[in-house]
N, C-alpha and C positions, 0 to 999 in steps of 0.2 A: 382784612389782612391782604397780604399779597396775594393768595391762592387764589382769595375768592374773585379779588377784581380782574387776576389773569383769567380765572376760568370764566366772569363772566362777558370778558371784550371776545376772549377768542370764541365761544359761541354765537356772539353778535355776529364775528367775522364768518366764521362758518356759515351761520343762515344768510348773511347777503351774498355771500357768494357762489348757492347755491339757486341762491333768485337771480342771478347774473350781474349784483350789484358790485362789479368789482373793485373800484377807486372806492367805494364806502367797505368793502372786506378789508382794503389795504389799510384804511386809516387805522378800523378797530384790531386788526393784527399789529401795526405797530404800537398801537397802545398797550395790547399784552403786554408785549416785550419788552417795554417800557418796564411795566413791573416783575418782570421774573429779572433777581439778582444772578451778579455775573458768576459768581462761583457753583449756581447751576447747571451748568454746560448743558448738560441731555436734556433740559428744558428749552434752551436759547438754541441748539442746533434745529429742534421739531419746530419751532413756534419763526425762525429764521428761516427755513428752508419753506415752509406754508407761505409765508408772507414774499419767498421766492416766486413759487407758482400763482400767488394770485397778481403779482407788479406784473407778470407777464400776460397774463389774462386781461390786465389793466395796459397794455400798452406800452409800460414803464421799460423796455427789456434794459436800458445800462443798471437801473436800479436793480433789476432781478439779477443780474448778472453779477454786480456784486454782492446783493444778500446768498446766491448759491454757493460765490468765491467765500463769503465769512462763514457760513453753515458747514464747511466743508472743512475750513479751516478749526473751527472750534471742534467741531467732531474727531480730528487727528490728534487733539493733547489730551481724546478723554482716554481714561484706562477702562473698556469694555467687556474687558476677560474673564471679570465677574457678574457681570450683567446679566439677568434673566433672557433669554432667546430671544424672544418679544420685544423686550425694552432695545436690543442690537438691531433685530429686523424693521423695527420701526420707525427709526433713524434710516436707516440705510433706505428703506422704501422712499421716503418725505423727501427725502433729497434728490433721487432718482427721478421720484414724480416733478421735482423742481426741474430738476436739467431737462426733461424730456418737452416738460412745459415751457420753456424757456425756448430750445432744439424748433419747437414747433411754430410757437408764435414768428420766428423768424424763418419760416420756411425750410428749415433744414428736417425735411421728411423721414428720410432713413435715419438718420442720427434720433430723432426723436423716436421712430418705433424701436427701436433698440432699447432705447429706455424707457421705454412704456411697456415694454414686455420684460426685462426685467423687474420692474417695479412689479409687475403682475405677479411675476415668481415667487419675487420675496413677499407679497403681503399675503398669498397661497399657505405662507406656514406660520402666519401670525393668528393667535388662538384667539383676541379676546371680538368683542362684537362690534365694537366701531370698526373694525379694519375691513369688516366684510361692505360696509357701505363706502368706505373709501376705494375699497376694489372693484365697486360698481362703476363709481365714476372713471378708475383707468381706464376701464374696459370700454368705458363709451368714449373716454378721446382717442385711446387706440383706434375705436371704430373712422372716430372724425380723418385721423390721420390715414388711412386703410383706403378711407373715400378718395381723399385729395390724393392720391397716388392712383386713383383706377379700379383698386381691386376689390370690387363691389363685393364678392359674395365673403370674402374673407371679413369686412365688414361686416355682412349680413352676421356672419357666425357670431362675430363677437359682442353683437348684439343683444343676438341670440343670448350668450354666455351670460351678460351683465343682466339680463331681464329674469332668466331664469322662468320662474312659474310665472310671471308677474307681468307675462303677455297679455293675459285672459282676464286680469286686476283690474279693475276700476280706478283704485288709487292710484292718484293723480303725485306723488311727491316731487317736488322740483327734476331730482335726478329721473324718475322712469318718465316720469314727462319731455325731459331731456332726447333720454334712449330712445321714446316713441316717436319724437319727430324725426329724429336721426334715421330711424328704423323705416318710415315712410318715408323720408326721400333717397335711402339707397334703394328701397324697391320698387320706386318712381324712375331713377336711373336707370335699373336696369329693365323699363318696361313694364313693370308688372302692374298697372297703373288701378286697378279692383285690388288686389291686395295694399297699396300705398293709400288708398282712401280709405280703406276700414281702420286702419291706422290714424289716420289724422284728425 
């Protein structure tokens, strides 16, 4: 049925685009969406506004730009009021994440940290357990964006944030593998070049 073929592209999309496989995230994101019907809205906003953030990670940005402008748009005719908190903040997160990812690819630094810390905030009160691995990832392109702007240690921190225990882990998964080269070359930057090699 439609559930299953939606759930099983955008976990496709998911895992290539945590291997950095982005134009193959983007394909199997638009095939979701392909199958989630139009009268779902709060499906087509989270699954539109995902396939925002990875066009832009893929290079696409007028494409992303208008999947943000349609996520955004479908989002404004839903009625929310009754919504569980989670099901609101996780919308509002996807989309935040989109714009900021979008903000970024195109160089627009401060604008995108703006939205990369919001985006922070709101997925902070989102309960269920995907959201805490989606909040790994802001915290590490915050970091990316923190670099490109200079401010090394504020980077360091948020690093720091996203790794949590998971400095001293062996486990290797795409994203802490991610944070740990991130996390060696801002300690590289800032000299620290014995702590930047235990790192890499």
């Amino acid at each position: 049925g439609h559930a299953g073929r939606v759930g099983f592209a955008e976990n496709r999309a998911d895992s290539e685009f945590e291997l950095g496989r982005f134009s193959t995230s983007v394909k199997y994101m638009k095939a979701a969406l392909d199958e989630v019907p139009p009268e779902l809205g709060g499906f087509r906003v989270s699954r539109t506004a995902k396939l925002a953030a990875f066009l832009a990670y893929a290079g696409d940005f007028e494409a992303a730009d208008d999947a943000v402008s349609s996520a955004a748009s479908i989002m404004l005719g839903l009625r929310m009021d009754r919504w569980r908190p989670d099901s609101r903040n996780l919308l509002k997160y996807l989309l935040d994440e989109a714009r900021a990812a979008v903000a970024q690819s195109k160089g627009n630094l401060v604008e995108a940290e703006a939205l990369y810390r919001r985006a922070i905030e709101t997925n902070s009160k989102m309960s269920f357990g995907k959201a805490v691995k989606w909040g790994t990832f802001t915290r590490i392109e915050l970091a990316g964006n923190l670099t490109r702007q200079g401010r090394l240690l504020e980077a360091e921190n948020a690093l720091r944030e996203s790794l949590g225990s998971r400095l001293a882990d062996q486990t290797r998964t795409p994203f802490v593998a991610k944070a740990l080269g991130r996390m060696s070359g801002v300690l590289y930057e800032q000299g620290r070049y014995a702590d930047a090699e235990a790192l890499a």
